[in-house]
Backbone as ProteinMPNN parsed JSONL, in Angstrom:
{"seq_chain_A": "XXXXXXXXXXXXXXXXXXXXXXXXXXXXXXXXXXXXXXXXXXXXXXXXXXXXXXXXXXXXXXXXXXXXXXXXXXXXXXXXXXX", "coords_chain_A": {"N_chain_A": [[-3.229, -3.642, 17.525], [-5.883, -3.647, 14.883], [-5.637, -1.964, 11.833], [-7.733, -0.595, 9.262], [-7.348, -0.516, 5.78], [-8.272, 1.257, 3.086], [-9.136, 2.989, -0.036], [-8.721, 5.59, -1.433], [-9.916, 6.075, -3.868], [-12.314, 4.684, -5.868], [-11.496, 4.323, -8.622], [-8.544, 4.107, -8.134], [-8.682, 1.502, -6.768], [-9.518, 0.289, -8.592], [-7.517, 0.035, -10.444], [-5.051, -0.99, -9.107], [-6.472, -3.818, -9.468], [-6.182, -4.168, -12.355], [-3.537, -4.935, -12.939], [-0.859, -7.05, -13.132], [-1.192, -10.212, -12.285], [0.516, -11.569, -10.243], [1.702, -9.244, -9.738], [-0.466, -7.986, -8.061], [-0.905, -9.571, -6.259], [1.514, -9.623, -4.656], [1.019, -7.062, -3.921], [-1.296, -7.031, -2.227], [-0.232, -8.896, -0.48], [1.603, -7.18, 1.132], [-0.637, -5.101, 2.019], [-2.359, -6.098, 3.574], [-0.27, -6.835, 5.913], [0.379, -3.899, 6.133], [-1.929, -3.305, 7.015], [-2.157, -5.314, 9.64], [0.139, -4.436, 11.123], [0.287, -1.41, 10.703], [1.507, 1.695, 10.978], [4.188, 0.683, 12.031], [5.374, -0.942, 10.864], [8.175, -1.126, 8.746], [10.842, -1.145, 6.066], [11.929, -4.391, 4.709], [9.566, -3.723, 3.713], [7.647, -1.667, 3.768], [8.658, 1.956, 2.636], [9.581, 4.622, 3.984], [8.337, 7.729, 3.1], [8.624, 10.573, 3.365], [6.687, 13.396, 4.762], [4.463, 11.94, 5.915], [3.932, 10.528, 3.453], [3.789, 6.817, 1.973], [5.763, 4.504, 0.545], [5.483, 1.541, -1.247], [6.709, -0.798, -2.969], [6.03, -3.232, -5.745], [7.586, -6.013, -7.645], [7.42, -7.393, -10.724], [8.415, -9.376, -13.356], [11.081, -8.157, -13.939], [9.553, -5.33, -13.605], [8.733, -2.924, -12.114], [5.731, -1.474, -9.2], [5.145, 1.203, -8.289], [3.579, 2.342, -5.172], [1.722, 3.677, -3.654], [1.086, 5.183, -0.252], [-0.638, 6.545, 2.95], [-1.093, 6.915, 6.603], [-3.883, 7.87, 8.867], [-3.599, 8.531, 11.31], [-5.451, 8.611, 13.698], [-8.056, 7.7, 13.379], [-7.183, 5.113, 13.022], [-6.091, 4.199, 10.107], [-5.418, 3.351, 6.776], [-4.757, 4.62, 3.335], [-5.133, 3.825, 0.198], [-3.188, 5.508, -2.686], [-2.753, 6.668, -6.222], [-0.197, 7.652, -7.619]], "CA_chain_A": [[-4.393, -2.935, 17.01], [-5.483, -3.704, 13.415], [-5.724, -0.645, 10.666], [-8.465, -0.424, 7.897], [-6.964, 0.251, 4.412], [-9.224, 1.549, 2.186], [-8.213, 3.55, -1.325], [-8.338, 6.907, -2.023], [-11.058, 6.376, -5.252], [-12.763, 3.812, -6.622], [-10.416, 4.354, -9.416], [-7.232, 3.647, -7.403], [-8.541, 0.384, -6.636], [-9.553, -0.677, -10.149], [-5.931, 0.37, -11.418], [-4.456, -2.12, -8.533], [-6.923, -4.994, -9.676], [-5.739, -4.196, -13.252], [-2.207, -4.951, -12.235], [-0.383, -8.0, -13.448], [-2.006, -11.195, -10.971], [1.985, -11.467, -9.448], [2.013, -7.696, -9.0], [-1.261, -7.848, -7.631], [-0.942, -11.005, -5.178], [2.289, -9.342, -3.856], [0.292, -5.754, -3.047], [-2.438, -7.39, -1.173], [0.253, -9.283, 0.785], [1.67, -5.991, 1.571], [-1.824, -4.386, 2.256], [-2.327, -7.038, 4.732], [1.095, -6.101, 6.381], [0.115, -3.022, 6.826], [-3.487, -4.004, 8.429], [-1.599, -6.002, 10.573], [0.724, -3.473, 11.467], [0.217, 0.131, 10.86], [2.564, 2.801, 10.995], [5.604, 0.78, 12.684], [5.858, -1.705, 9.72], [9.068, -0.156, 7.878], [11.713, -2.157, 5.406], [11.925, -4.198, 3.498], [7.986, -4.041, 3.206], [7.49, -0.082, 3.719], [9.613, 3.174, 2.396], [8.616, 5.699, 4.75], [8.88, 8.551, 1.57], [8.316, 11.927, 4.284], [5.451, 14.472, 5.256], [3.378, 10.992, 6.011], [3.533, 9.519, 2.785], [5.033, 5.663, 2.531], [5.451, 3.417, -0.52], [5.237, -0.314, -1.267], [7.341, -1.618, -4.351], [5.798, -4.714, -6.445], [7.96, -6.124, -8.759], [7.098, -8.167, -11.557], [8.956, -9.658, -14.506], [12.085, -7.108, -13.958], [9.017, -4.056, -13.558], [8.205, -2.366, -10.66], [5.077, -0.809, -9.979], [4.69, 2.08, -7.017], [2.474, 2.146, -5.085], [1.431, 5.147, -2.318], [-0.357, 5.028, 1.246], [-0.646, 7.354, 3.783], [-1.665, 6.936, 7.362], [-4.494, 8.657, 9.251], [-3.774, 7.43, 12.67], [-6.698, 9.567, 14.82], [-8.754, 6.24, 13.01], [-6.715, 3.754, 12.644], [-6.471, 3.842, 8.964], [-4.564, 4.222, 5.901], [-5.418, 5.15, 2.264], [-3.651, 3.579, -1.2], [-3.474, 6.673, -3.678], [-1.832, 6.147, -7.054], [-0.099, 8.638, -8.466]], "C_chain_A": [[-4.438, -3.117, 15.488], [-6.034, -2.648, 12.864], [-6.714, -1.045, 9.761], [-7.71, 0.21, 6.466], [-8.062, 0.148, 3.358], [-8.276, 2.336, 1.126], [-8.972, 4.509, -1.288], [-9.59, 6.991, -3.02], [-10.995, 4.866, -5.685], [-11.859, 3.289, -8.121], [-9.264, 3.95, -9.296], [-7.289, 2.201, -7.413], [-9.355, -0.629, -7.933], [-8.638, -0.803, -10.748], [-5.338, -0.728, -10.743], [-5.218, -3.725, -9.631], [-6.505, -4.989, -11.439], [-4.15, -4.856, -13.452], [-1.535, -6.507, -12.762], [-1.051, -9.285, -12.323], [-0.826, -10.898, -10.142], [1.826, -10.17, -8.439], [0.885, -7.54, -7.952], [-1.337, -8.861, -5.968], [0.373, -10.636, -4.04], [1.673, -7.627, -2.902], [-0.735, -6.259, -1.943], [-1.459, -7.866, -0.655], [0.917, -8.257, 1.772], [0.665, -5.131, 2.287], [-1.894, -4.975, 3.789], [-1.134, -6.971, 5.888], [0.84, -5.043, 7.196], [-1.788, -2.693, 8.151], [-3.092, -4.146, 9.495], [-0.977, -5.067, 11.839], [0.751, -2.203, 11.964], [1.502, 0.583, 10.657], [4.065, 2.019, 11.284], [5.681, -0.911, 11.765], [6.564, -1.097, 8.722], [9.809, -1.182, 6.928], [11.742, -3.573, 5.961], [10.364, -4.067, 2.949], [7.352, -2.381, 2.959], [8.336, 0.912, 3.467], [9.147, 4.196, 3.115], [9.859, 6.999, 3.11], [9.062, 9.855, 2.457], [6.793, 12.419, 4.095], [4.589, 13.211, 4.939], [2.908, 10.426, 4.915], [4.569, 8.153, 2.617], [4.841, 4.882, 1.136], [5.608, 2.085, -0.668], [5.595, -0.431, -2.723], [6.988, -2.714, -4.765], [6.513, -5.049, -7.662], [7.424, -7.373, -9.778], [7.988, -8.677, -12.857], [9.955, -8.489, -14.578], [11.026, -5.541, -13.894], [8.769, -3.492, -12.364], [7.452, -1.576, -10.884], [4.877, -0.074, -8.307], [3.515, 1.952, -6.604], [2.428, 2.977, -3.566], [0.718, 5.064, -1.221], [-0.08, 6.514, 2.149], [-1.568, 6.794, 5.116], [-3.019, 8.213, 8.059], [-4.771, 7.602, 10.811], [-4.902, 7.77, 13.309], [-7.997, 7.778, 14.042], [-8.237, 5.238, 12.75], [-6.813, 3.507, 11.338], [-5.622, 4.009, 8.113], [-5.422, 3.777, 4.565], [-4.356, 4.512, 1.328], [-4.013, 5.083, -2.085], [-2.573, 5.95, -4.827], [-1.275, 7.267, -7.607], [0.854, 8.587, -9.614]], "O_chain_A": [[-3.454, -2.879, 14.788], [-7.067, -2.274, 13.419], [-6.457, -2.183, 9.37], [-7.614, 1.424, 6.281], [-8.584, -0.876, 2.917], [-7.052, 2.403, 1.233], [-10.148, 4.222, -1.064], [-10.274, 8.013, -2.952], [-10.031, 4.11, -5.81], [-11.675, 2.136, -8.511], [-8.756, 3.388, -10.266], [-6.359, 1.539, -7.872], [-9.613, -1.829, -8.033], [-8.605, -1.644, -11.646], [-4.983, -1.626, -11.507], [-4.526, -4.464, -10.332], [-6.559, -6.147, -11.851], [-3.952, -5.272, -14.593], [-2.472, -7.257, -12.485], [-1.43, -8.723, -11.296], [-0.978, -10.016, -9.296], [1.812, -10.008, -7.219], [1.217, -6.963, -6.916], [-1.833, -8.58, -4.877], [0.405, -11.107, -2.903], [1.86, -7.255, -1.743], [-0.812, -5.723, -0.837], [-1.365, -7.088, 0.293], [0.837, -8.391, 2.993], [1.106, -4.41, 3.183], [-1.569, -4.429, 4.844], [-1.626, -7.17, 6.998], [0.938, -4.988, 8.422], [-2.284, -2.25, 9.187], [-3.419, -3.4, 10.418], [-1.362, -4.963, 13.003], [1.059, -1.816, 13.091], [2.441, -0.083, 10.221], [5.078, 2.577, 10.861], [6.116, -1.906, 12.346], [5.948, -0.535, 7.817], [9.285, -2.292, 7.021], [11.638, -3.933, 7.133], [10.094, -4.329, 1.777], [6.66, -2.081, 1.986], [9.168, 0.844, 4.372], [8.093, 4.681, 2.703], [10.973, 7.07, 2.591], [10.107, 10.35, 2.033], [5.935, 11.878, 3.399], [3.979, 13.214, 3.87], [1.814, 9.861, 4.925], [5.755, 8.18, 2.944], [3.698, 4.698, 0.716], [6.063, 1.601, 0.369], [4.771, -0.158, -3.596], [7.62, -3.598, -4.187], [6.181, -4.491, -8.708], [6.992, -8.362, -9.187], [8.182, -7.622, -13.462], [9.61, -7.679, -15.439], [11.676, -4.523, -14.133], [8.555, -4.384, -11.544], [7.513, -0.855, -11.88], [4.527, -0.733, -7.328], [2.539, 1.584, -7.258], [3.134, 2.734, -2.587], [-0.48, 4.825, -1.375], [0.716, 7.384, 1.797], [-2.655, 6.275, 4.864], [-2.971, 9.375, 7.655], [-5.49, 6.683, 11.203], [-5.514, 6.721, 13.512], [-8.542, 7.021, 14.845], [-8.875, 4.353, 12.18], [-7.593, 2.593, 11.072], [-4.8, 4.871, 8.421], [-6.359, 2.98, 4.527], [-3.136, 4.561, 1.483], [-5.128, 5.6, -2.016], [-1.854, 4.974, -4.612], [-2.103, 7.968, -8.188], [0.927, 9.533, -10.398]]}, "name": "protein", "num_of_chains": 1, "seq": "XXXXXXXXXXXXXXXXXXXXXXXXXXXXXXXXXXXXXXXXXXXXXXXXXXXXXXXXXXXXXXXXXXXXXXXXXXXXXXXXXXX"}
C-alpha cells in the first residue's frame, strides 16, 4: 500500500527545499522510503522517537539536520513537521 507524505505547513516544506542540495537529495530519498513503506520502515532509515513521532537524520559535510514525521494511518499518510 503506498502512503502520501505531505508537510505540516507550507513553511516546513520551504525550510527542507532551503536545505543544503546533499541534505536535501538524501531527505527526498528518505521521503520516498517512507511512501513506499509506511509505518514498518524502521533503521537505519527511520528512528521510531515514541507517542507516534519518527525521525529521519540527513547528514551533510559532518552536519546533521533532523527531521520529524508522524503517521496518520486511518489515511494512509504521514506529515514532515520541523521543529
Amino acid at each position: 500500500m503506498e502512503w502520501t507524505v505531505t508537510f505540516y505547513s507550507e513553511n516546513v516544506r520551504d525550510e527542507i527545499f532551503k536545505l543544503p542540495p546533499k541534505v536535501q537529495a538524501k531527505l527526498i530519498r528518505e521521503m520516498e522510503m517512507v511512501k513506499d513503506y509506511g509505518p514498518t520502515l524502521g533503521l537505519p532509515h527511520v528512528r521510531m522517537m515514541g507517542d507516534g513521532l519518527n525521525e529521519i537524520r540527513a547528514k551533510a559535510r559532518m552536519v546533521a539536520h533532523d527531521h520529524f514525521f508522524a503517521y496518520r494511518k486511518a489515511r494512509n499518510s504521514s506529515f514532515f513537521i520541523r521543529l
